[in-house]
Each structure stands twice: as C-alpha cells, then as structure tokens.
C-alpha positions as CSV (number, residue, x, y, z in Angstrom):
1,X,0.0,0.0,0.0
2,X,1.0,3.4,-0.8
3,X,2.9,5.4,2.0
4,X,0.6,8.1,3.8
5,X,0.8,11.1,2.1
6,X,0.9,14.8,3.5
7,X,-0.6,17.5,1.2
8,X,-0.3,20.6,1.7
9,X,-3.5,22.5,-0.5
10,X,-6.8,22.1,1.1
11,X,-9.8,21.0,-1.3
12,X,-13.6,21.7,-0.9
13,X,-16.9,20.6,-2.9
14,X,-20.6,20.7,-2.6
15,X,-20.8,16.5,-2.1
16,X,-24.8,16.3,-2.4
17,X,-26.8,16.2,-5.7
18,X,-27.5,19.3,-8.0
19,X,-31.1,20.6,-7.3
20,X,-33.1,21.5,-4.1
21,X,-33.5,19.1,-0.9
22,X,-33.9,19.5,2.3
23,X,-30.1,19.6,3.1
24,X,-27.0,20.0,1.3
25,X,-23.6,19.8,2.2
26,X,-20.1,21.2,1.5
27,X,-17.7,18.7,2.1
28,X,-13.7,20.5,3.0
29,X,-10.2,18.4,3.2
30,X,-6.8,19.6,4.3
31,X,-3.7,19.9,7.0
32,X,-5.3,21.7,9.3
33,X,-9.1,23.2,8.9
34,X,-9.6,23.8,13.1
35,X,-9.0,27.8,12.3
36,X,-10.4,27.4,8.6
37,X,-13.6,26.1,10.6
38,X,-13.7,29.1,13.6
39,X,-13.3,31.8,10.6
40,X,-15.9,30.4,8.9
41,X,-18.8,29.7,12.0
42,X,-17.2,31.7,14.7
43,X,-16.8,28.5,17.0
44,X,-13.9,26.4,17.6
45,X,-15.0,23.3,16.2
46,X,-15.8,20.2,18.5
47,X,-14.0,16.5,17.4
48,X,-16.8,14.4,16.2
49,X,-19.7,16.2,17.2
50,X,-22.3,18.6,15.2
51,X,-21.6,21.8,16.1
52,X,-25.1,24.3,15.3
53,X,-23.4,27.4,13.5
54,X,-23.4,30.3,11.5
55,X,-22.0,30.3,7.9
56,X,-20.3,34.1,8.1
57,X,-19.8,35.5,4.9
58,X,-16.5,37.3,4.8
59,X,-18.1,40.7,6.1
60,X,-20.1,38.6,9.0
61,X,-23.7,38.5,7.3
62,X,-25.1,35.0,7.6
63,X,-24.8,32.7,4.5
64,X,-27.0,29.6,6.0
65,X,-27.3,28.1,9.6
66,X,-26.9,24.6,9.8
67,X,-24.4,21.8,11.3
68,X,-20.5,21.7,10.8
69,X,-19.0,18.4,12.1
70,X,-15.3,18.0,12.2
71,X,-12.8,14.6,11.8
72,X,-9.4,15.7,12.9
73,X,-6.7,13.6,11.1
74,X,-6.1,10.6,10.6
75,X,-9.8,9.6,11.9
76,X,-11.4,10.3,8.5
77,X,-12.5,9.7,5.3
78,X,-9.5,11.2,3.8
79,X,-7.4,10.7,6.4
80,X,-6.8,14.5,6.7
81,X,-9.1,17.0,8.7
82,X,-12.6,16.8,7.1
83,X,-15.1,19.3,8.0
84,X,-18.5,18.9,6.8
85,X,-21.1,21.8,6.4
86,X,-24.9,20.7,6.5
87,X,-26.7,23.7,4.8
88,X,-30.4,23.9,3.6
89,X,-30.0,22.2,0.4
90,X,-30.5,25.0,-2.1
91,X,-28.4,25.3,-5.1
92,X,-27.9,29.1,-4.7
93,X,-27.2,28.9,-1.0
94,X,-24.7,25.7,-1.3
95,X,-22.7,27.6,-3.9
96,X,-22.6,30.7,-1.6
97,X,-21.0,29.0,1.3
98,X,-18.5,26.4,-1.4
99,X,-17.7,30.0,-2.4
100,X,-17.0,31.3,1.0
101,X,-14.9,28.2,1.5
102,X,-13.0,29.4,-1.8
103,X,-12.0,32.5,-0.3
104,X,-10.8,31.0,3.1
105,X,-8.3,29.2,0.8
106,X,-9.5,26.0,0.0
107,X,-9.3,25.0,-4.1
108,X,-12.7,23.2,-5.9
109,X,-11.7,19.5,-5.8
110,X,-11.2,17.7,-8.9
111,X,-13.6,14.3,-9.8
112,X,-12.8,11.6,-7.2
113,X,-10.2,13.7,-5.3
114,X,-11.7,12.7,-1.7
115,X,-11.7,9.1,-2.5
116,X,-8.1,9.7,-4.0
117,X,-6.7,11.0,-1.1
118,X,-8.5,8.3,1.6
119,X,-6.8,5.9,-0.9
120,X,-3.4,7.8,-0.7
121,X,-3.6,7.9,2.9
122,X,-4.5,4.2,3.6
123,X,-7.4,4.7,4.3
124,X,-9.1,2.4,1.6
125,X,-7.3,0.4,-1.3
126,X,-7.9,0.3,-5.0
127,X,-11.1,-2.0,-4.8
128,X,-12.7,-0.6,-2.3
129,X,-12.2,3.3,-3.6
130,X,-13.9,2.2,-6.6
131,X,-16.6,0.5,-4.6
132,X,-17.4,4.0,-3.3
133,X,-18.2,5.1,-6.7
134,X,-20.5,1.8,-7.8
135,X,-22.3,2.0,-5.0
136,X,-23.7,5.2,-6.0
137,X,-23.4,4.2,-9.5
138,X,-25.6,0.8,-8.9
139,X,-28.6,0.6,-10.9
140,X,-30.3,-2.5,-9.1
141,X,-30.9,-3.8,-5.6
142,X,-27.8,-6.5,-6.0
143,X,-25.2,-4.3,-7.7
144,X,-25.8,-2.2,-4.8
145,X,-25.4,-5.2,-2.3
146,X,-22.8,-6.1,-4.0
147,X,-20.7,-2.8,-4.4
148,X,-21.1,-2.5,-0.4
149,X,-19.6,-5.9,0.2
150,X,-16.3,-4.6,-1.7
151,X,-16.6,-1.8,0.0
152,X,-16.3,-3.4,3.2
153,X,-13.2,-5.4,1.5
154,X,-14.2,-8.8,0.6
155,X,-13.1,-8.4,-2.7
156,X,-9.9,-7.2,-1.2
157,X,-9.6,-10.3,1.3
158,X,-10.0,-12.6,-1.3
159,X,-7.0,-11.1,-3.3
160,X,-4.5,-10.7,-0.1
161,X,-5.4,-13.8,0.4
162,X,-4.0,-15.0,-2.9
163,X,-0.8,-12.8,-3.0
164,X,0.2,-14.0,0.3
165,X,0.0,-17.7,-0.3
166,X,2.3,-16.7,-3.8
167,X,4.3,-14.8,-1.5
168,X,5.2,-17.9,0.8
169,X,5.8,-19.8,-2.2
170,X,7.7,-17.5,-3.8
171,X,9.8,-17.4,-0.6
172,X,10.5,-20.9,-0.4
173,X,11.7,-21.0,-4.7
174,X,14.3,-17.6,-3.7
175,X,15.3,-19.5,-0.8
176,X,16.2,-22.7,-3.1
177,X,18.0,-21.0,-6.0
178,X,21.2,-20.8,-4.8
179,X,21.3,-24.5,-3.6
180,X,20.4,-26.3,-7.2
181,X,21.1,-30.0,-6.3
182,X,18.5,-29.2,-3.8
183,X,15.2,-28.3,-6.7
184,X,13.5,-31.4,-6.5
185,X,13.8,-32.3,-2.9
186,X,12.3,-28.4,-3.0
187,X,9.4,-29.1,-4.9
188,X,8.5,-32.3,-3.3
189,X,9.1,-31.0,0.2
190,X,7.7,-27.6,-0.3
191,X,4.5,-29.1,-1.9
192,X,4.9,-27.1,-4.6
193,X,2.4,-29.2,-6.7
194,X,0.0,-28.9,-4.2
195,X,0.4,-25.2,-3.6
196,X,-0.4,-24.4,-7.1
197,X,-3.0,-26.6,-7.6
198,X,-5.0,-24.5,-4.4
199,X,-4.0,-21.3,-5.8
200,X,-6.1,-22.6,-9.0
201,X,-8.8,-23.3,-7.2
202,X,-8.5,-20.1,-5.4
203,X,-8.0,-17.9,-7.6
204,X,-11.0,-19.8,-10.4
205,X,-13.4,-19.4,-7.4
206,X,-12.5,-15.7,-7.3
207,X,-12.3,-14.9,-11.1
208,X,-16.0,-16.8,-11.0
209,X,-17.6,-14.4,-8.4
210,X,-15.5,-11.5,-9.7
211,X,-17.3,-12.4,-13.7
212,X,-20.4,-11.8,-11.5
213,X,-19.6,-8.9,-10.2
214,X,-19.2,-7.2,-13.8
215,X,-22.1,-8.5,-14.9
216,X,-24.0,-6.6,-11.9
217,X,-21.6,-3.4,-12.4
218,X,-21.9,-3.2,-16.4
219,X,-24.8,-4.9,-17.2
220,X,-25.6,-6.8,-20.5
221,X,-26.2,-5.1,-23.7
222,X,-29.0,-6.6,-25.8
223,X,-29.9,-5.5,-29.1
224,X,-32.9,-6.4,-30.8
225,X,-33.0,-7.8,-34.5
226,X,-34.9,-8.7,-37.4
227,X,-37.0,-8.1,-40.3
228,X,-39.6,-5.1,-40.2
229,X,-42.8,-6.2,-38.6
230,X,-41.7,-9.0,-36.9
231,X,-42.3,-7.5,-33.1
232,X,-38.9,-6.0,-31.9
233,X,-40.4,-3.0,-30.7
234,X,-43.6,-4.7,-29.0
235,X,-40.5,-7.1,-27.4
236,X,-39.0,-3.4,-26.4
237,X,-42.2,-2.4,-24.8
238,X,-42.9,-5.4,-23.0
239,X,-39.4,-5.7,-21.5
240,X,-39.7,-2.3,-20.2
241,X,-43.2,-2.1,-19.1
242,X,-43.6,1.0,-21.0
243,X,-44.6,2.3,-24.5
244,X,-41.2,3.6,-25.3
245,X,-41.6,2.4,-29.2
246,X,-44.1,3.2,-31.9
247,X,-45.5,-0.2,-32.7
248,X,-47.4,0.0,-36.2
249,X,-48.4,-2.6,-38.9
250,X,-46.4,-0.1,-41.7
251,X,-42.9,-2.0,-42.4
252,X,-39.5,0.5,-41.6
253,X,-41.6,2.4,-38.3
254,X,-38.4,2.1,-36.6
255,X,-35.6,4.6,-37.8
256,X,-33.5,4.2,-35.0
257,X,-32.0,2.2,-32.5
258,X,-34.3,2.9,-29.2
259,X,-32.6,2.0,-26.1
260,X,-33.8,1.2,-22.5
261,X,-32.2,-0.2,-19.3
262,X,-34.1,-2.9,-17.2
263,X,-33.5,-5.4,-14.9
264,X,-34.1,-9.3,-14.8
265,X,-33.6,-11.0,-11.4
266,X,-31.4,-7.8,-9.9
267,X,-28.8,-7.9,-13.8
268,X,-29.1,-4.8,-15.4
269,X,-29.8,-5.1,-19.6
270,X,-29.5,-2.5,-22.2
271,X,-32.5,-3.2,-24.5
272,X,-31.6,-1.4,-27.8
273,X,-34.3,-2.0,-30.4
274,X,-33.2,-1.7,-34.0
275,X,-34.7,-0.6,-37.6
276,X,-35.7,-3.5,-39.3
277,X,-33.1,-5.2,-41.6
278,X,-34.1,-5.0,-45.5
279,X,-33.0,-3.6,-48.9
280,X,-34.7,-0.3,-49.0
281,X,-34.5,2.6,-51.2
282,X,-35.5,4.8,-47.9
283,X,-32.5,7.0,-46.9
284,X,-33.7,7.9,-43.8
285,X,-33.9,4.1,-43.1
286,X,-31.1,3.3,-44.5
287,X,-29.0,5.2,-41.7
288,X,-31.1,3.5,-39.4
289,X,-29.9,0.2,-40.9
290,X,-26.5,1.3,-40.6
291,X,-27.1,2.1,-37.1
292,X,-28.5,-0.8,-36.6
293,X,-25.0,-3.0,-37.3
294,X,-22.9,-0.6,-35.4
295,X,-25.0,-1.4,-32.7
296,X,-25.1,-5.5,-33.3
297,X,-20.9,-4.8,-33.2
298,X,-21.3,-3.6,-29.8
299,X,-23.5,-5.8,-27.9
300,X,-23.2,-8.3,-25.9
301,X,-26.1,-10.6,-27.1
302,X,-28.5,-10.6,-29.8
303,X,-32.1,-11.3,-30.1
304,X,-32.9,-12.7,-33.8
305,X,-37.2,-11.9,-33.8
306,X,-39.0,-14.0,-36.4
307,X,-42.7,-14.0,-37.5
308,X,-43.8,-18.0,-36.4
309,X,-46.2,-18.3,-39.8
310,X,-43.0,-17.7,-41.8
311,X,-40.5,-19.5,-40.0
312,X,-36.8,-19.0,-40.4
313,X,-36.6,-17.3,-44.0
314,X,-33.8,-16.9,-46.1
315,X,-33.7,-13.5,-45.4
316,X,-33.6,-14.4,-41.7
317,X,-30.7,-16.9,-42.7
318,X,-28.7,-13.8,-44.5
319,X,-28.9,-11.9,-41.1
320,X,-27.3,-14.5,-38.9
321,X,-24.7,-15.1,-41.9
322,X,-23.8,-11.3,-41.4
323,X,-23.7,-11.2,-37.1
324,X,-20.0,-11.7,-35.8
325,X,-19.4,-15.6,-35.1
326,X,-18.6,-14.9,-31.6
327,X,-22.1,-13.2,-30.6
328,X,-24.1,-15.0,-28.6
329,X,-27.8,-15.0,-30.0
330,X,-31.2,-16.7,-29.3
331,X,-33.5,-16.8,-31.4
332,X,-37.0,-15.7,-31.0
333,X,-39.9,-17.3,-32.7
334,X,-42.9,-14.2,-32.3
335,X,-46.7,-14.6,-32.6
336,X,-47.7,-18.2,-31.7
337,X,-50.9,-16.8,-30.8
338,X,-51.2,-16.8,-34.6
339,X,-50.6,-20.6,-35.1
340,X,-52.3,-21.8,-32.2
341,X,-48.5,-23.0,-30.8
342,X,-47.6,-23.3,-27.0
343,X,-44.3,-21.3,-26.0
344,X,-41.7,-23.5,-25.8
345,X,-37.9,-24.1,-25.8
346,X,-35.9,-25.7,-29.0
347,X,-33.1,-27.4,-29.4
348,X,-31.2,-25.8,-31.7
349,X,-27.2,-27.0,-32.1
350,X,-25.6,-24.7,-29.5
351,X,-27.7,-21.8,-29.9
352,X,-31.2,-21.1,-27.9
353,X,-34.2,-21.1,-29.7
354,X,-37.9,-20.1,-28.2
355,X,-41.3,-19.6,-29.6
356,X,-43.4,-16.8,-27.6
357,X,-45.9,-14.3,-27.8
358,X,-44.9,-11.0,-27.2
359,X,-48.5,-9.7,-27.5
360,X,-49.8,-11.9,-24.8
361,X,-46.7,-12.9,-22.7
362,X,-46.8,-16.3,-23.2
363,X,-43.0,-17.4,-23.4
364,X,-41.8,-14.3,-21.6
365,X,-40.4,-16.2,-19.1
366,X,-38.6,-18.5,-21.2
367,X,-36.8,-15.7,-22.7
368,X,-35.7,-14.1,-19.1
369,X,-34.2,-17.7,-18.3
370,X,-32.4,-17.8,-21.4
371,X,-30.8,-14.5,-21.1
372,X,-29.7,-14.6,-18.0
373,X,-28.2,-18.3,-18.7
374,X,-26.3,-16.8,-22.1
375,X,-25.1,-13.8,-19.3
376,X,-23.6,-16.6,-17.3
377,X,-26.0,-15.5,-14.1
378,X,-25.6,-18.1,-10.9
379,X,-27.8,-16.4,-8.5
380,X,-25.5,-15.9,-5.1
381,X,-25.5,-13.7,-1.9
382,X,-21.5,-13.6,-1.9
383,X,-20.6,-11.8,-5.1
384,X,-18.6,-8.7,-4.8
385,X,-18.4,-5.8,-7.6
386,X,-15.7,-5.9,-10.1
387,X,-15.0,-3.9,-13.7
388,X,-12.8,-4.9,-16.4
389,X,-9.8,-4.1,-15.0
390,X,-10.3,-6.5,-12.0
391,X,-10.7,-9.1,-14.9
392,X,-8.2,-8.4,-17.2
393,X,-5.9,-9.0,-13.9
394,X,-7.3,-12.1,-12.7
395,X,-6.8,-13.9,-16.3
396,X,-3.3,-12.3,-16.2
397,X,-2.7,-14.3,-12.8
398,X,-4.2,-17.1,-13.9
399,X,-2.1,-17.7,-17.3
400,X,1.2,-17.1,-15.4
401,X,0.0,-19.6,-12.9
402,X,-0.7,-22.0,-15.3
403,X,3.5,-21.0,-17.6
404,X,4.3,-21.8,-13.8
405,X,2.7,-24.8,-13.3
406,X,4.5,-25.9,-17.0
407,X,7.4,-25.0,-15.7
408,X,7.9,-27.6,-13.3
409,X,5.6,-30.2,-14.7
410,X,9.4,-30.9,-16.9
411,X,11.8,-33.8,-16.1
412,X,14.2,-30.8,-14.9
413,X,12.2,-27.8,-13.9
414,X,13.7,-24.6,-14.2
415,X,13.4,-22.6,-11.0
416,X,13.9,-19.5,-12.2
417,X,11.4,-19.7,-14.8
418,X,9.1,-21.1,-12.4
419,X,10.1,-18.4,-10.0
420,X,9.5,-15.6,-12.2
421,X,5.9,-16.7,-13.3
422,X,5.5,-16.9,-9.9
423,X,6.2,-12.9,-9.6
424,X,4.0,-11.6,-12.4
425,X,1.0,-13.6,-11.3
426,X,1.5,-11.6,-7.8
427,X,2.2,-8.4,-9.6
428,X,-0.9,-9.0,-11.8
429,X,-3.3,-9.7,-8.5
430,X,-1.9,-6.7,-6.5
431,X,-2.8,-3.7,-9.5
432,X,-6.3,-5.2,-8.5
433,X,-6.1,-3.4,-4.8
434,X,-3.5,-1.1,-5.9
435,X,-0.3,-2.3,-4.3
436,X,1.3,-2.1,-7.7
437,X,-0.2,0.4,-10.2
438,X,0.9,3.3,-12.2
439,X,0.1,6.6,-11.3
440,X,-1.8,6.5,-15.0
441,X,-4.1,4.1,-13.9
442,X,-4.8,6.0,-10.9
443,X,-5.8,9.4,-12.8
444,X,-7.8,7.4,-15.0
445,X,-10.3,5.8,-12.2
446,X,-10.3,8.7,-10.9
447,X,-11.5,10.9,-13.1
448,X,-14.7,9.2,-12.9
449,X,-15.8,9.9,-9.5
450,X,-18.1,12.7,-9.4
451,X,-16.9,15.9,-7.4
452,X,-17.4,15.7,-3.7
453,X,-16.4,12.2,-3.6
C-alpha cells in the first residue's frame, strides 16, 4: 500500500446532488481546517460532534445556519481533517457557502479527489475506492449489495489472500536457487504441486464471483434484430413495461436504435431496439440500418425476432450469416398466438431457440431464463463488484499460474522460470487493490468519481 501522504493544499466541494432538498452539504479536506472552521462559523469546532453554527460570509452576514461536524486527522474519510457543512439544500445557498470556503483558501476539488486521497492515505485500497463510486453508481438492488460488500473489503480479502499464499511460495523458490542439487527435494518437500493446484482453485473461485460482479456493475447489452414487422419494438415495450416504441403494422416504423435499461432478477440489460433489416431505397432508413449494425458490433447478445407463420426465411438466414461468429444469440420465434403453438424451448445445435408471444406474454419467461443463462448469471448472496480491470488482472494471474505450473511439470524444472511466473502472477493480483499500479491508472479511475467524492 501506498505510503501516507501529506498535502499541503486544502480541497472543498458541494458533495450532495445538484437541485433543491432539504439539506446540502459542503464537504472540506486539508492539513489543518480547526481555524479554517472558527473563521468560517465563529466557534472552535468540536471533534466528532455537530456543532449548530453560522456560515459568516467574509463581512459577518449570515450565509446559511446549519451543522458543521469535524474529523481531525487521521480519523477520517481522507485521512486528513474533514469538515463537513450541513446547509439547507438549495443550489444558490450551497454555492454561496463552497464560495465562502474558496476565499478562506481552500481550491474546488477535482472528480474523485476525496476518495483519491483516503486511498493515498491508507485509508481504503484500490477496490474498495472504486466500490465508493459503484455504489452510487448501482442501478439494481444486487449491484448495490454487491458494491457495499467490496466496500467493506471482501473483494480485497479474497486477493490478499492469494498474493500471500504466492508470496510464501515464492519465498520458499528464492530461498532454493542458490542450492540447485536441492530443486526437486524443493518441490517435493515444499508441496509445490500442491500449492499451485489450491491457488487454482482459489483464484478460479475468485475470477468466478468476480465475472459476477461485472455482470451486476456493467450490465448486458442486448440489441434487438430482425425483419420489419416482426415484433422487436412490442418485445422493447414489454421488456420495459412501458410504450417507449411506436409499434405500427407499416414495415420501416423504426428509424433508429431505441434504447432502455431494465432489470431481470437484480442484472441490469440494455435493451436497444433496432430498424428493421431490409434492402430499402429509404434513406432515412437506410441510416437507421446502418445504425443498426454498429449497434449489433457492440452488444453483448442478440435477439434474432422472427414471425412464427414464416419461420426461419432466407432473409432471416442472410442476417445471422452477417452477425459476428462470436455473438451469442437466441432466437426468437414471435406470434404463436397466430398458429395456435404453445411457447416452448428448442433445441437448436448450440444456440437457444424459443417460440413466444410477445403480445400476450406467453414465453416471456422463457426468454428471461435464457438470457440470464447466455449472461452466465448463478444467482449468489456472496458476489462482490468488479469492472474490467479486475478481470483483465485475474486472467493475467491465472495464465502465469498455469507457464508456472509448465514449468515444473518438466523432467528438470527450471526454477527460475518457475520463479519468475510466480512474480507476475502476484504483480498482476496486486494492480487489482493497488499495491502495484501506475500513477496513470490511478488518474484514470479517478477521473470518474463525481466531485465531492
């Protein structure tokens, strides 16, 4: 973990939502605010307790009445004195006193500058600063649940717990390389096998719940396809329990992509319905068309809707020929009420095919099953948040595990290959909490945080 920092500017933001409420606050973070805080109320400021006050504008009128609470370093957010100002919750009257904090010398604080600091200052690591911003980021009941249990460092536990186990048995290679006739004797009496083969399991268990995670932070992008008329935007409406679409019997209604968030079972899904895939002569549909590939390239799944009394047409057939071969898709048989069919589930080679009724709802639940199956969902209580990143460095642990574990599966295992896998797998688990990152990386999570956090 980073060494604590000492800085020597003081910060200051309005942390609380744009707009009117009943209380807003100004949220301040620097060396030493005890005689920041008495300039600005009057009062010598109490540790820990709310303090009723004054905000005095610079010539001693009143800005707002309302609480100031102090957290004297290091027993803080930031781990730096934090005062917090609870105003009334007007815009014009929050901006006044952030202003009046301005000219006591504080500096507006940039995006995710708070959370930056507690994370300079040891006060949270990597994975849990950017817990703090999916939390207020979550879009459904278990992202939320989720982003709190990183927050209060599972995530984290579960990674210490896998550098320090490669830490011990990278201990125990250093410690054999200089005595040579000794490697196998080392790898026998070491366990070495054995070590690696629970770090595996360890760190697949983690990787598993961490895949999870993303799918709860992110979400799954779903984008709607087909011939005109064959129900995408009815299939839109009914997702969404709204009439966000125009649903008419003329061919081409759609020009472009609609989109809509939802949620199945606590994952989020980003419903993008598309124009209707035909030769045209329409321009205006034509750029809808386009649209509606440059959306198919970006999704995560696709939903192929076809009319039941037509079946799968050759046109139908030139549309999957076109979709990138490593889209997942399910296909959607429409309007059984039409033909008198029961929804139902088809086997269909390795893909998923269903035949529903969007118009009545028959199937609907079908269709919910199979996207959350194609998302990979396991419903679980003990998944913590994750993004990309956390990903990206989990599968780069786990292949350098695995050139490890080749290593001294040979007749006569190099050690210092074996050794070295050993330390990128560690280095590639400990960016995840921020043990060992670049400053880059820092500036660019960051940078995402909204201001006052």
């Amino acid at each position: 973990m980073n060494a604590l920092t000492s800085t020597s500017d003081t910060i200051a933001a309005i942390a609380t939502a744009p707009g009117r409420g009943g209380v807003g606050i100004v949220r301040v973070s620097g060396g030493s605010l005890a005689d920041f805080a008495s300039q600005l109320t009057g009062k010598t400021p109490k540790p820990r307790y709310a303090t009723l006050a004054d905000f005095l504008a610079a010539d001693g009128r009143v800005i707002d009445a309302g609480l100031m609470l102090y957290f004297p370093a290091p027993a803080s957010f930031t781990g730096e004195d934090v005062l917090e100002l609870q105003g009334h919750g007007g815009q014009v009257v929050m901006n006044l006193l952030l202003s009046r904090c301005l000219e006591l010398g504080a500096r507006l604080a940039e995006p995710g500058e708070f959370t930056r600091r507690a994370f300079m200052n040891n006060k949270l690591d990597l994975v849990e600063a950017e817990a703090v911003a999916d939390l207020i980021d979550a879009s459904t009941q278990a992202a939320a649940r989720s982003a709190v249990r990183s927050l209060q460092g599972e995530f984290s536990r579960a990674i210490h717990a896998l550098v320090d186990e490669l830490t011990h048995l990278r201990m125990l290679v250093e410690a054999t390389l200089d005595f040579p006739e000794e490697e196998i004797d080392f790898l026998q009496s070491a366990d070495a096998f054995g070590r690696l083969a629970r770090l595996d399991a360890s760190l697949s268990a983690v990787r598993a719940k961490a895949k999870q995670g993303r799918l709860l932070q992110a979400g799954l992008h779903v984008v709607l396809i087909g011939q005109p008329n064959v129900g995408k935007s009815s299939l839109m409406n009914r997702l969404a329990g709204d009439e966000l679409a125009i649903v008419t019997a003329i061919p081409g209604t759609t020009r472009d992509a609609l989109k809509s968030s939802i949620q199945i079972h606590g994952i989020p899904l980003h419903i993008i319905d598309t124009a209707g895939l035909r030769e045209t002569e329409d321009e205006v549909e034509k750029i809808g068309i386009a649209r509606t590939w440059k959306a198919i390239d970006e999704a995560d799944l696709a939903l192929l809707l076809l009319d039941a009394r037509a079946g799968l047409t050759a046109a139908d057939r030139a549309i999957l020929d076109k979709l990138p071969a490593k889209l997942p898709r399910i296909t959607v048989r429409n309007k059984i009420d039409l033909v008198g069919e029961a929804p139902e589930r088809h086997p269909e080679g390795g893909d998923i095919a269903l035949s529903i009724s969007v118009k009545s709802g028959d199937g609907m639940e079908l269709l919910e099953q199979a996207l959350l199956e194609l998302a990979g969902w396991q419903a679980t209580e003990d998944v913590f948040i994750a993004r990309e990143r956390h990903l990206i460095a989990l599968e780069a642990g786990a292949r350098h595990l695995a050139a490890a574990r080749q290593e001294i599966e040979r007749a006569q295992p190099p050690l210092e290959l074996f050794a070295e896998n050993l330390r990128l797998a560690q280095n590639a688990l400990a960016e995840i909490t921020g043990e060992f990152t670049s400053d880059d990386l820092l500036g660019v999570i960051f940078s995402r945080f909204c201001i006052g956090k």
